[in-house]
VOGU-3710 file (C-alpha; in Angstrom, 3 decimals, decimal comma):
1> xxxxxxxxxx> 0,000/0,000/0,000  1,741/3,209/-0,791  1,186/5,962/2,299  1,982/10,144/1,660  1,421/12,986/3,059  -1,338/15,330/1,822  -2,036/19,436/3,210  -5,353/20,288/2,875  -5,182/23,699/1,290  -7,882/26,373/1,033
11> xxxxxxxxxx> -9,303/26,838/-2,425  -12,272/30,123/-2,810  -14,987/29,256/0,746  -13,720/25,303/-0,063  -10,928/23,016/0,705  -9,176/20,670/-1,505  -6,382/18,484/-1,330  -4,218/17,873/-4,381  -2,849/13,938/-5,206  0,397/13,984/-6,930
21> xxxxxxxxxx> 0,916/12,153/-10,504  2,358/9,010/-8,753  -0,244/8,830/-6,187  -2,626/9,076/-8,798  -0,706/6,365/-11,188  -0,689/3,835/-8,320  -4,196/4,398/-7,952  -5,128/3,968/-11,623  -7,411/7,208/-11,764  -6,892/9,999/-14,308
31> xxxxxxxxxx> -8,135/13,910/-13,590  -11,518/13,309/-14,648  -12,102/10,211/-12,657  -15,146/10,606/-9,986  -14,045/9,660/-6,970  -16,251/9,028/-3,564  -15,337/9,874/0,076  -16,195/7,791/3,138  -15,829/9,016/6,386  -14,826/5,634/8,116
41> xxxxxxxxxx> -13,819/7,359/11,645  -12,186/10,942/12,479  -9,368/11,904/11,016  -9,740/8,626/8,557  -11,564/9,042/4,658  -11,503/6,596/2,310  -11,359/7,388/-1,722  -12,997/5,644/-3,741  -13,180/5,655/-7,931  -16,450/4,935/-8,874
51> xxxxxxxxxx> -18,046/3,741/-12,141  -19,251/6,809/-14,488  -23,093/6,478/-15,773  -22,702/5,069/-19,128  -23,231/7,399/-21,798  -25,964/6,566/-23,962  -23,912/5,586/-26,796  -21,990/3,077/-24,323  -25,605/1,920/-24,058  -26,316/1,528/-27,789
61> xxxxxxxxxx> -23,027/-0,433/-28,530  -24,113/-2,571/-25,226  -27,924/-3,327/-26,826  -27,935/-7,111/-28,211  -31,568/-7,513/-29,803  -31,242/-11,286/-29,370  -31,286/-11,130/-26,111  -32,748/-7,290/-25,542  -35,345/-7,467/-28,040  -38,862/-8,196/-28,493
71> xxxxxxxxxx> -42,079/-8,036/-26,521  -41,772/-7,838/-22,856  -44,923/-8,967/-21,457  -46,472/-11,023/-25,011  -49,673/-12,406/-24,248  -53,247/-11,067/-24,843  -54,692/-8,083/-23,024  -55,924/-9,450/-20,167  -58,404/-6,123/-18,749  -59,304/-3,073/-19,583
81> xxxxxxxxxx> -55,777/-1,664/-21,101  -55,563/0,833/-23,173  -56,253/-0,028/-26,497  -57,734/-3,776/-25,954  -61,065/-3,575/-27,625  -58,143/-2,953/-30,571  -56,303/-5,711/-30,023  -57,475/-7,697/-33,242  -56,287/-5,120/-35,353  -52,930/-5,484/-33,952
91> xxxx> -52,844/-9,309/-34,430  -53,386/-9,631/-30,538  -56,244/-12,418/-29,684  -58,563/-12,919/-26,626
//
């Protein structure tokens, strides 16, 4: 586990602390890499990278329509949904 020292400095009405480049290589986390703090006790945080949101074009590449495709519920209407006295027209059947 590699230990250093960090100074909390005073940034605007905030505080920040800055991670040097090898602190931040050992870590694997870049600049833009979200990062969440846990108090575990005083005086002790814990960092923490965590997963981005995936971007909706991580989504599309991710969408399989084998397996993502389709109807999700495909049987019959079954009450008083919207649209069932339609249903034959759509190919659906009581």
């Amino acid at each position: 586990m590699k230990t250093t020292a960090i100074t909390i400095s005073a940034w605007g009405n905030s505080h920040g602390i800055r991670l040097s480049r090898e602190l931040m290589q050992s870590l694997g986390i870049t600049p833009d890499t979200a990062l969440q703090a846990t108090v575990l006790a005083k005086g002790c945080l814990e960092l923490r990278a965590v997963n981005p949101r995936p971007s909706l074009k991580d989504k599309l590449a991710a969408f399989d329509p084998q397996v993502h495709g389709g109807e999700v519920m495909q049987d019959a209407p079954q009450g008083s949904e919207f649209g069932a006295e339609f249903g034959a027209e759509f190919g659906a059947t009581p």
